[in-house]
N, CA, C and O atoms as a Tinker XYZ file with bonds, in Angstrom:
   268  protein
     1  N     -7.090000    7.882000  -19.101000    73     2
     2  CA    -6.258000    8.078000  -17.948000    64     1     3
     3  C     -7.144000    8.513000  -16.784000    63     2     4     5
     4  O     -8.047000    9.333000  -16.951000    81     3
     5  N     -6.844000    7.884000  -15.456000    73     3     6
     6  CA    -7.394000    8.214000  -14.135000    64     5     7
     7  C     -6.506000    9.165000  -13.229000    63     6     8     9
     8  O     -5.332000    8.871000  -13.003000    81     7
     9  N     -7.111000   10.349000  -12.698000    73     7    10
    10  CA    -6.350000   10.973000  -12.084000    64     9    11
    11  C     -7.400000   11.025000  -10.411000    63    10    12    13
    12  O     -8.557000   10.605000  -10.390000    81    11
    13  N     -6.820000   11.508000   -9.378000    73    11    14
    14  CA    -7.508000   11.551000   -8.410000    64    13    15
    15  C     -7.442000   12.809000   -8.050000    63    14    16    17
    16  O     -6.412000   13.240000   -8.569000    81    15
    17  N     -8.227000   14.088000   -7.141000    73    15    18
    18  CA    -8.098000   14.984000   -7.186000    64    17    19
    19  C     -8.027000   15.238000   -5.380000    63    18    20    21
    20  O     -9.082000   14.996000   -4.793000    81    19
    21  N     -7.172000   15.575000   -4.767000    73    19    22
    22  CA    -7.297000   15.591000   -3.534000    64    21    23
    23  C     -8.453000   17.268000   -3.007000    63    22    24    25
    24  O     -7.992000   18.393000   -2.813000    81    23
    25  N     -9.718000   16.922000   -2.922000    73    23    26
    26  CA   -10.764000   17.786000   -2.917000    64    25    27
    27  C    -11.194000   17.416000   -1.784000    63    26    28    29
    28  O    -10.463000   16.676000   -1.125000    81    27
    29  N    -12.618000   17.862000   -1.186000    73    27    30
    30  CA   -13.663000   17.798000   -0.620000    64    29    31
    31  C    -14.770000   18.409000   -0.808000    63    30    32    33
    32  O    -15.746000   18.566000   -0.075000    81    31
    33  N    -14.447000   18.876000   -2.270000    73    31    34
    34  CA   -15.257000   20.458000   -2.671000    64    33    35
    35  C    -15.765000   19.317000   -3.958000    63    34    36    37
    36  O    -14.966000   18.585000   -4.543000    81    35
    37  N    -17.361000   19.363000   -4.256000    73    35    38
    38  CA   -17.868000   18.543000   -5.011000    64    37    39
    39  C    -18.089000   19.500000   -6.363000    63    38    40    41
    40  O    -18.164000   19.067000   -7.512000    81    39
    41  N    -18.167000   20.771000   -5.997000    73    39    42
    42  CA   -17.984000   21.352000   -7.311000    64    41    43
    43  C    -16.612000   21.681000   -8.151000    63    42    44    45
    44  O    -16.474000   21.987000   -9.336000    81    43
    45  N    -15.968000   21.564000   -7.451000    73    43    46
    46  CA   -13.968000   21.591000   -7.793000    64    45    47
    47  C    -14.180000   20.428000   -8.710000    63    46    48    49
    48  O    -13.468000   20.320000   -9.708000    81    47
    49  N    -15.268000   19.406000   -8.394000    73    47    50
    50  CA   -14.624000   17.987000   -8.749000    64    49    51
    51  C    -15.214000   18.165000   -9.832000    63    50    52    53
    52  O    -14.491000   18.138000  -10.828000    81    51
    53  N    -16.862000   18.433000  -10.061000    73    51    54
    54  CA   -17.462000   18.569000  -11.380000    64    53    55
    55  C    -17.272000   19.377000  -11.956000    63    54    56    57
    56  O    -18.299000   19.538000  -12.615000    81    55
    57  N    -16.404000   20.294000  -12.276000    73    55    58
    58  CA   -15.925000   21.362000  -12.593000    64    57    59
    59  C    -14.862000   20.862000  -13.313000    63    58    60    61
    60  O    -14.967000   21.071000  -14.521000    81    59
    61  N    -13.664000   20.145000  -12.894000    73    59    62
    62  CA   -12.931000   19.384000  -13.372000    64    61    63
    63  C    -13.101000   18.406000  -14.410000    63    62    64    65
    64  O    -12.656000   18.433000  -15.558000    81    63
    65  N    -13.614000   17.778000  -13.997000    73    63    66
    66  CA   -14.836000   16.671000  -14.617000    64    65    67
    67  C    -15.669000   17.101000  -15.843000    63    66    68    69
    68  O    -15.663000   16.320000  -16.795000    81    67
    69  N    -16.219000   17.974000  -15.923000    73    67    70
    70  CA   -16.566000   18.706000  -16.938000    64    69    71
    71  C    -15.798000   19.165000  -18.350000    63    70    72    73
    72  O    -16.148000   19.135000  -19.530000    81    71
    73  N    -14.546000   19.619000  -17.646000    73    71    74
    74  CA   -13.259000   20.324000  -18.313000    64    73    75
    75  C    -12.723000   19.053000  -19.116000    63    74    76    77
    76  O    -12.732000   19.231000  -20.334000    81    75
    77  N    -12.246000   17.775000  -18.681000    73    75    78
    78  CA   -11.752000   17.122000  -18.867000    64    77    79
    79  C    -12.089000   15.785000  -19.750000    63    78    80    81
    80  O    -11.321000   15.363000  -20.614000    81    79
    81  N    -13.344000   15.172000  -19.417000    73    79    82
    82  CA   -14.249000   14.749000  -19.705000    64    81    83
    83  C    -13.855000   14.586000  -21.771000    63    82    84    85
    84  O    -13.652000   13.445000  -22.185000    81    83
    85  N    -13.824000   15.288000  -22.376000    73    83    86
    86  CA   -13.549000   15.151000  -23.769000    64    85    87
    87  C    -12.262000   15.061000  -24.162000    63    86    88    89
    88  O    -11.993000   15.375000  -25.322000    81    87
    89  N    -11.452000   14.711000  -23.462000    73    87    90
    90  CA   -10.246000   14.271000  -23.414000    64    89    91
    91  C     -9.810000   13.414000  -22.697000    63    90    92    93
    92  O     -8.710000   13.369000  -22.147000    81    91
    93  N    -10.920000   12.460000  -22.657000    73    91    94
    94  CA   -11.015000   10.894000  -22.146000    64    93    95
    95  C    -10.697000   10.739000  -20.701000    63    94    96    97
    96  O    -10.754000    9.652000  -20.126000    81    95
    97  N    -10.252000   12.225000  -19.948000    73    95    98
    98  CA    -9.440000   12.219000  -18.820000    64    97    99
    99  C    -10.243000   11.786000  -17.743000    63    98   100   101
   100  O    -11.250000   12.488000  -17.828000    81    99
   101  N    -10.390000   10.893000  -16.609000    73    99   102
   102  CA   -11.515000   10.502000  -15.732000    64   101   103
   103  C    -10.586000   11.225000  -14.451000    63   102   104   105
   104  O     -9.356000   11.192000  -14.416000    81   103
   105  N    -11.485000   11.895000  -13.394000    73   103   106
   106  CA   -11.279000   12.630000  -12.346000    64   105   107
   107  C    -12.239000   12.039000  -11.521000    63   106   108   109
   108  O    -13.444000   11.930000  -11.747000    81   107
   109  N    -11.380000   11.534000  -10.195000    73   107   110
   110  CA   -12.218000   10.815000   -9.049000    64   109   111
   111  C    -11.539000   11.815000   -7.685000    63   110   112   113
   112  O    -10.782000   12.764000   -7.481000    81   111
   113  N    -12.241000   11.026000   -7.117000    73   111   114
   114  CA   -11.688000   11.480000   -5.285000    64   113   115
   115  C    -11.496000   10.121000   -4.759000    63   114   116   117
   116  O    -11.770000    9.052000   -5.304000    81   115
   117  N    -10.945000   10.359000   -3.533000    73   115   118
   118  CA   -10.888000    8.835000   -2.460000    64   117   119
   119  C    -10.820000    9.457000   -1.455000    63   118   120   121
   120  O    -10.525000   10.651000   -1.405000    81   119
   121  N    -11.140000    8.591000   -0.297000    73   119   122
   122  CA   -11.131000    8.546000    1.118000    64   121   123
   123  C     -9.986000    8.301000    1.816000    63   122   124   125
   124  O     -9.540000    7.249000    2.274000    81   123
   125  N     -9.329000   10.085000    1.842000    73   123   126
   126  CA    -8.064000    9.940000    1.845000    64   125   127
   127  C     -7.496000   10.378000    3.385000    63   126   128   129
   128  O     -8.135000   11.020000    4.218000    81   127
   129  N     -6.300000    9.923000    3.509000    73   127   130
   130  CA    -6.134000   10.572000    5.348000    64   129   131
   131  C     -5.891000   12.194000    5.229000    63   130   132   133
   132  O     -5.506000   12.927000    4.318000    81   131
   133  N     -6.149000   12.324000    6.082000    73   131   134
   134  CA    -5.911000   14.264000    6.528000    64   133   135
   135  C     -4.370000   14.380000    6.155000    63   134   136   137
   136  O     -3.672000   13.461000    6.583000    81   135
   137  N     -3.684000   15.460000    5.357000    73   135   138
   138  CA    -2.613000   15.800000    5.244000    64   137   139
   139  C     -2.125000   17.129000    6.098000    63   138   140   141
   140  O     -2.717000   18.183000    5.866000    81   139
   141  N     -1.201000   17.114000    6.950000    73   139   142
   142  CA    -0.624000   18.341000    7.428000    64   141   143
   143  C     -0.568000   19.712000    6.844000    63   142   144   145
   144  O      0.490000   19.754000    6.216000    81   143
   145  N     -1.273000   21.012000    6.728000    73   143   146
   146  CA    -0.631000   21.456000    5.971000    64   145   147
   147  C      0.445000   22.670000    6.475000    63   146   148   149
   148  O      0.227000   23.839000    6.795000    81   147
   149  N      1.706000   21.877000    6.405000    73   147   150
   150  CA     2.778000   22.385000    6.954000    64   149   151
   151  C      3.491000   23.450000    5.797000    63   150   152   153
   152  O      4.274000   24.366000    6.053000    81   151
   153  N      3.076000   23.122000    4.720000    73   151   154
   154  CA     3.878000   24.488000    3.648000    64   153   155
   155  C      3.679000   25.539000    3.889000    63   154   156   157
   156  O      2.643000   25.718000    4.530000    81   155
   157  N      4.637000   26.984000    3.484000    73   155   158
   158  CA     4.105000   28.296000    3.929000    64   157   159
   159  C      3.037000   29.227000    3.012000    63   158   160   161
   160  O      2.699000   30.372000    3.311000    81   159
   161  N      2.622000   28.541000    1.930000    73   159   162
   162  CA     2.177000   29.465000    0.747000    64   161   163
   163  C      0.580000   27.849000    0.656000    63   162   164   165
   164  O      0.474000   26.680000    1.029000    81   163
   165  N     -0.415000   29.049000   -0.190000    73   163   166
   166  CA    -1.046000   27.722000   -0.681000    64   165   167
   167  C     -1.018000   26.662000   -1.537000    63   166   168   169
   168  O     -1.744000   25.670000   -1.583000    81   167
   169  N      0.271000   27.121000   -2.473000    73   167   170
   170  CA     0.635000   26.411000   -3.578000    64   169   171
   171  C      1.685000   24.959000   -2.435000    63   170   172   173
   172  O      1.421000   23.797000   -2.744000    81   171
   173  N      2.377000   25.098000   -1.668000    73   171   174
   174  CA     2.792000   24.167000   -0.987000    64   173   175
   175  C      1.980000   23.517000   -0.340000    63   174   176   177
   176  O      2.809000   22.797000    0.217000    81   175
   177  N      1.048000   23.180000    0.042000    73   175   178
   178  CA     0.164000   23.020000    0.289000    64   177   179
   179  C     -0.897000   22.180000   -0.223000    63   178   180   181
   180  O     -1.372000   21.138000    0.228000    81   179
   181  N     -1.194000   22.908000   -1.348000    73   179   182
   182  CA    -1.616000   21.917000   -2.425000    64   181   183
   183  C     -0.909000   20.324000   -2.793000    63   182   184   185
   184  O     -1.332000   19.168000   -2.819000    81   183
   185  N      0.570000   21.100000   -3.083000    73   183   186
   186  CA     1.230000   20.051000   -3.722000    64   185   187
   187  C      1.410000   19.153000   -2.224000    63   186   188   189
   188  O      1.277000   17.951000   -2.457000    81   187
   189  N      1.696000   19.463000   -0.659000    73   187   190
   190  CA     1.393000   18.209000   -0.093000    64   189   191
   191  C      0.800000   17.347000    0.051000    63   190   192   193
   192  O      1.240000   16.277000    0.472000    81   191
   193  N     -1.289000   17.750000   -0.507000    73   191   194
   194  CA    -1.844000   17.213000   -0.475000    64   193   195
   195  C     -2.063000   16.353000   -1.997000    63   194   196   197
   196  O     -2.704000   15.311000   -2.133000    81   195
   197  N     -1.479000   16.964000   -2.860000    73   195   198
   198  CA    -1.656000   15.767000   -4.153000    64   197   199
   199  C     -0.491000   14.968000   -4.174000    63   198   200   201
   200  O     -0.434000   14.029000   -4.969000    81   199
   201  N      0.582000   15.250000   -3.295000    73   199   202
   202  CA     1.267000   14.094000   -3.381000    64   201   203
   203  C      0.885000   12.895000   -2.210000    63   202   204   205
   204  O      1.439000   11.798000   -2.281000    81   203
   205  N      0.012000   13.162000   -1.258000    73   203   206
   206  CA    -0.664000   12.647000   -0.276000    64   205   207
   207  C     -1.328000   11.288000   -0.940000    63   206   208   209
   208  O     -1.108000   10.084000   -0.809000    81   207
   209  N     -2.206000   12.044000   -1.683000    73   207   210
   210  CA    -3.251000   11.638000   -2.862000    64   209   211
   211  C     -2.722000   10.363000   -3.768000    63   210   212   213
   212  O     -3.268000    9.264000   -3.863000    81   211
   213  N     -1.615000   10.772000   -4.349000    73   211   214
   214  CA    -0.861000   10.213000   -5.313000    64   213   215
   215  C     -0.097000    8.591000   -4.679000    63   214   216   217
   216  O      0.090000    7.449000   -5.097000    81   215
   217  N      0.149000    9.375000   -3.473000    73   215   218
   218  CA     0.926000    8.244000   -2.551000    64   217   219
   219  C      0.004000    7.094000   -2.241000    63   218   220   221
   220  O      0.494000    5.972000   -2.369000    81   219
   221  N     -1.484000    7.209000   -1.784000    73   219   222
   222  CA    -2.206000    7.293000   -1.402000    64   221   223
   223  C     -3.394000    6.010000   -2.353000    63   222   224   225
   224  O     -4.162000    5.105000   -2.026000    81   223
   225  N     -3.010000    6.531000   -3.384000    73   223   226
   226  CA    -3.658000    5.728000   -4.610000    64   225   227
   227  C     -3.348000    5.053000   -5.281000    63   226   228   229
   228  O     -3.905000    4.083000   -5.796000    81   227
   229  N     -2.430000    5.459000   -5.372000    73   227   230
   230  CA    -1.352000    5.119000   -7.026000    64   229   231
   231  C     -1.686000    5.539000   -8.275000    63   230   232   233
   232  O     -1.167000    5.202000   -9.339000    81   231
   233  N     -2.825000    6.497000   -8.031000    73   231   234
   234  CA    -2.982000    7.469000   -9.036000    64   233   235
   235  C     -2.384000    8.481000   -9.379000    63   234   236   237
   236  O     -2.104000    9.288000   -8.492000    81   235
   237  N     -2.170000    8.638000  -10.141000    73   235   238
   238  CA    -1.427000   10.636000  -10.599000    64   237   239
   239  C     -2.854000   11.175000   -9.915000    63   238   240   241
   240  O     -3.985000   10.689000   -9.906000    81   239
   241  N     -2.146000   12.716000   -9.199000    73   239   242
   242  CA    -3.146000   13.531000   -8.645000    64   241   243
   243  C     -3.188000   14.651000   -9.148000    63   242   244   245
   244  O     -2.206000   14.967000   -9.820000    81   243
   245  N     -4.264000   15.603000   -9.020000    73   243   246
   246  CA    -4.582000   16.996000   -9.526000    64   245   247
   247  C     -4.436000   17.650000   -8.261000    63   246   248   249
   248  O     -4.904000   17.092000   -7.269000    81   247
   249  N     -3.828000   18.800000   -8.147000    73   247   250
   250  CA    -3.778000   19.734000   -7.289000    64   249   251
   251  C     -4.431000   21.358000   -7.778000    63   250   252   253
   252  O     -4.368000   21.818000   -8.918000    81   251
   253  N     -4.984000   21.958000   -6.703000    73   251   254
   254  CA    -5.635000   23.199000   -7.489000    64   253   255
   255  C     -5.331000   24.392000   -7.043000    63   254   256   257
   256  O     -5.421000   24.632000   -5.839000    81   255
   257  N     -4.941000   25.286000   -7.894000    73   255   258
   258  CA    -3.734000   26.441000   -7.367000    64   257   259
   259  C     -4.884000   27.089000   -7.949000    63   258   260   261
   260  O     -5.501000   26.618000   -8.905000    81   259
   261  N     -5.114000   27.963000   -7.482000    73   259   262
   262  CA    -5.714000   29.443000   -7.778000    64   261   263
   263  C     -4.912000   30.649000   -8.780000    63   262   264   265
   264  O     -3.712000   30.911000   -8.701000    81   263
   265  N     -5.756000   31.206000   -9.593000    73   263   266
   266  CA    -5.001000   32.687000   -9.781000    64   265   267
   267  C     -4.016000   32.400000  -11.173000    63   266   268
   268  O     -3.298000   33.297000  -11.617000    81   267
């Protein structure tokens, strides 16, 4: 399975990538448009930008919540 990760952070990505990696899971990025981030929390936020991602690709996306 391919997922896309809406990042810009290259260690988020290999980090991921790492994690995932033995569970056949492949984690990419794309050259994606700027998303608004109009949510009030960072978790909204996130999820605008992996559904950005998702929209974007037609990949399922990873979003990364902290904490």
């Amino acid at each position: 399975m391919k997922y896309v990760m809406a990042t810009h952070n290259p260690n988020k990505l290999l980090e991921l990538q790492r994690i995932l990696e033995p569970l056949h899971i492949e984690v990419t990025t794309a050259d994606l448009q700027d998303v608004e981030e109009t949510g009030e929390t960072f978790a909204e936020n996130a999820f605008l930008k992996a559904k950005a991602a998702c929209d974007q690709t037609g990949l399922p996306a990873w979003r990364m919540i902290p904490g």
